[in-house]
C-alpha angles and dihedrals in degrees: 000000000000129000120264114220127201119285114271105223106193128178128209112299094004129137133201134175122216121203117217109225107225093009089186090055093043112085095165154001141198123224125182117188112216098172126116082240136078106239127220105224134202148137088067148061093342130071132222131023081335139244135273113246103204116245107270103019130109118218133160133241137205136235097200091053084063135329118184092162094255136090105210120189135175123184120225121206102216094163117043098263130163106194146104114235139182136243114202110204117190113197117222117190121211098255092058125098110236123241115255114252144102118265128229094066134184119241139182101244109235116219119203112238121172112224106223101171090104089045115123100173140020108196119173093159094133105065124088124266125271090041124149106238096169136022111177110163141131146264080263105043130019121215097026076156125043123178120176111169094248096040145013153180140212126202141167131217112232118177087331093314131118114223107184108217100181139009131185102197146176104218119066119347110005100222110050126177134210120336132289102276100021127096123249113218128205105198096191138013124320125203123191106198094198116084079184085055094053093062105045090057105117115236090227093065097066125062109263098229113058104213131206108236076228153351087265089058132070121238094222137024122186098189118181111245085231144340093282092050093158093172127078116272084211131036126166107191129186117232098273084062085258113154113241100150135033151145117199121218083262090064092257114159117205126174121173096195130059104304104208115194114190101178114043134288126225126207107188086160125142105260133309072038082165129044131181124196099204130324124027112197124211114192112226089264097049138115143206105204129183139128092239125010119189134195125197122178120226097226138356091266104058118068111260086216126016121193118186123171115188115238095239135139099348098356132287114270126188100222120198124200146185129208081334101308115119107241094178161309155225120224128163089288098052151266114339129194118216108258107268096024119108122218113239127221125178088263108038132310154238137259101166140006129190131166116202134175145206152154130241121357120313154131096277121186103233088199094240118128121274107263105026123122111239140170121211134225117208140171136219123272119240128199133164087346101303130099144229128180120230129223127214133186131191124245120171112288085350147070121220096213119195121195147128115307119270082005111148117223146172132208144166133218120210139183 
């Protein structure tokens, strides 16, 4: 009837080596190789180094062809497997009749799976630290999961490829997410209860651009955390926790630093929509624009308006202009009308002035332009304490001038 002996479970690679219990009395055995695996035999029934016996096939095997004492088998993964599998051996003794039947034979192979449906628990305290508890893993790559029983990780195959998803480990930060170049996905909402927490996230673990799943969402949403929200929804800090940036839950902006702007800025504000504690600043090319700018003092003792040009270079100068056309300016000597333009008064008004001077009578040039039409002041002339009056006429560019001889005299021509 033959003797049935315990099932052999053997893994990828691994050997085993049976002994055959009264090896004199044993003339053959069966073994039937239900692994996933071909198995090298030897010890027994075969000479030599051995022979394979396929994966899934029974075949017999003789004591009087050769008998050490000892069934060794291997198994050989020729196929990429990842199972356990079983080898069923059946003992004959030399005074039994054999079973009909043809060997080889064809079997179904038999691969060995714990039910765990009924599982409660699964406890693994008592080994040491650092033991491997769980390997699941593919054809492709081994150890997808990992399980030890004081870390893990868990990874997933795409396209060949291992993607690792989650690692508890023991180097570094315990808890670490996705692998270095994916991109780590958070399907709904994620809260970080520590504000500590918060600030001590690296900028270089998150991706630097924050990206709309599409042109219908926003990038980036600040929400209060209720209607009494008191602290600021914003805050940028130096390394020393100093403030240099914030918003409060109102839409204040504050920055305690040089806030550069590049594009424009828009103040729609209720007025004053733009306040300014002390100094504004407006670079050499730049401009204040506006169709009406007006400018309304606080109290009788501060300037309404205060212009002030650096004497620098060539000297500051205060330039006015209209529609574009310069009208007139103010430089270190004095106030200065566009050529061309007059100086109005309430009662008339002044193009040109121009003092000149002379002695005795003469054709004298009044340094207005030819062709202008001008009228001339003049004083009396005064000699050895008595006095003559002196006469002028104009005469283009020039004043004939009639007086007393080697008497000094001073006019002024005017338009």
């Amino acid at each position: 009837m033959g003797i049935p002996q315990t099932a052999v479970a053997l893994t990828s690679g691994q050997s085993v080596s049976i002994p055959v219990s009264n090896p004199n009395r044993v003339s053959c055995i069966e073994l039937y190789n239900g692994t996933p695996y071909d198995l090298t035999v030897s010890g027994y029934g075969v000479q030599g180094g051995g022979t394979i016996i396929s994966a899934g096939l029974g075949h017999r095997l003789f004591g009087e062809i050769h008998n050490s004492g000892y069934l060794n088998m291997t198994a050989v993964n020729n196929t990429g497997a990842t199972a356990t599998g079983v080898v069923n051996l059946i003992f004959y003794e030399a005074n039994e009749k054999l079973p009909p039947g043809q060997f080889p034979v064809t079997i179904p192979s038999q691969i060995v799976s714990a039910k765990v449906s009924g599982v409660q628990t699964l406890t693994n305290e008592t080994s040491t630290d650092g033991a491997e508890i769980i390997d699941i893993g593919t054809v492709s790559i081994n150890k997808l999961i990992d399980i030890f029983n004081n870390h893990f990780k868990l990874s997933v195959e795409i396209a060949g490829v291992e993607h690792t998803v989650l690692q508890g480990s023991l180097t570094g930060n315990p808890t670490q997410i996705g692998k270095a170049g994916d991109t780590a996905e958070v399907l709904g909402n994620l809260a970080v209860d520590s504000q500590a927490g918060i600030g001590t996230l690296p900028l270089a673990s998150i991706q630097e651009a924050i990206l709309a799943a599409a042109d219908t969402f926003k990038a980036l949403v600040l929400q209060w955390h209720s209607a009494t929200q008191s602290a600021d929804m914003l805050e940028v800090q130096d390394n020393l926790n100093n403030v240099k940036f914030s918003v409060s839950p109102a839409g204040n902006v504050t920055a305690s630093g040089i806030l550069t702007v590049t594009g424009k800025a828009t103040f729609n504000g209720a007025s004053p929509s733009v306040t300014v504690a002390n100094d504004i600043e407006i670079g050499i090319a730049g401009n204040v624009k506006s169709n009406t700018i007006t400018i309304v003092g606080t109290d009788g003792a501060n300037k309404v308006l205060f212009l002030n040009a650096p004497n620098v270079g060539n000297g500051g100068v205060i330039e006015l202009e209209v529609g574009g056309t310069a009208q007139a300016s103010v430089d270190v000597a004095g106030i200065h009308a566009a050529s061309g333009n007059a100086i109005f008064f309430s009662q008339g008004s002044f193009l040109n002035i121009s003092p000149f001077t002379g002695t005795g009578s003469g054709t004298f040039a009044t340094g207005i332009a030819s062709g202008t039409s001008f009228q001339i002041l003049t004083d009396a002339c005064t000699l050895s304490g008595s006095s003559q009056t002196m006469g002028a006429t104009k005469g283009g560019t020039n004043s004939v001038v009639t007086t007393g001889a080697g008497l000094a005299w001073s006019a002024t021509a005017y338009n």
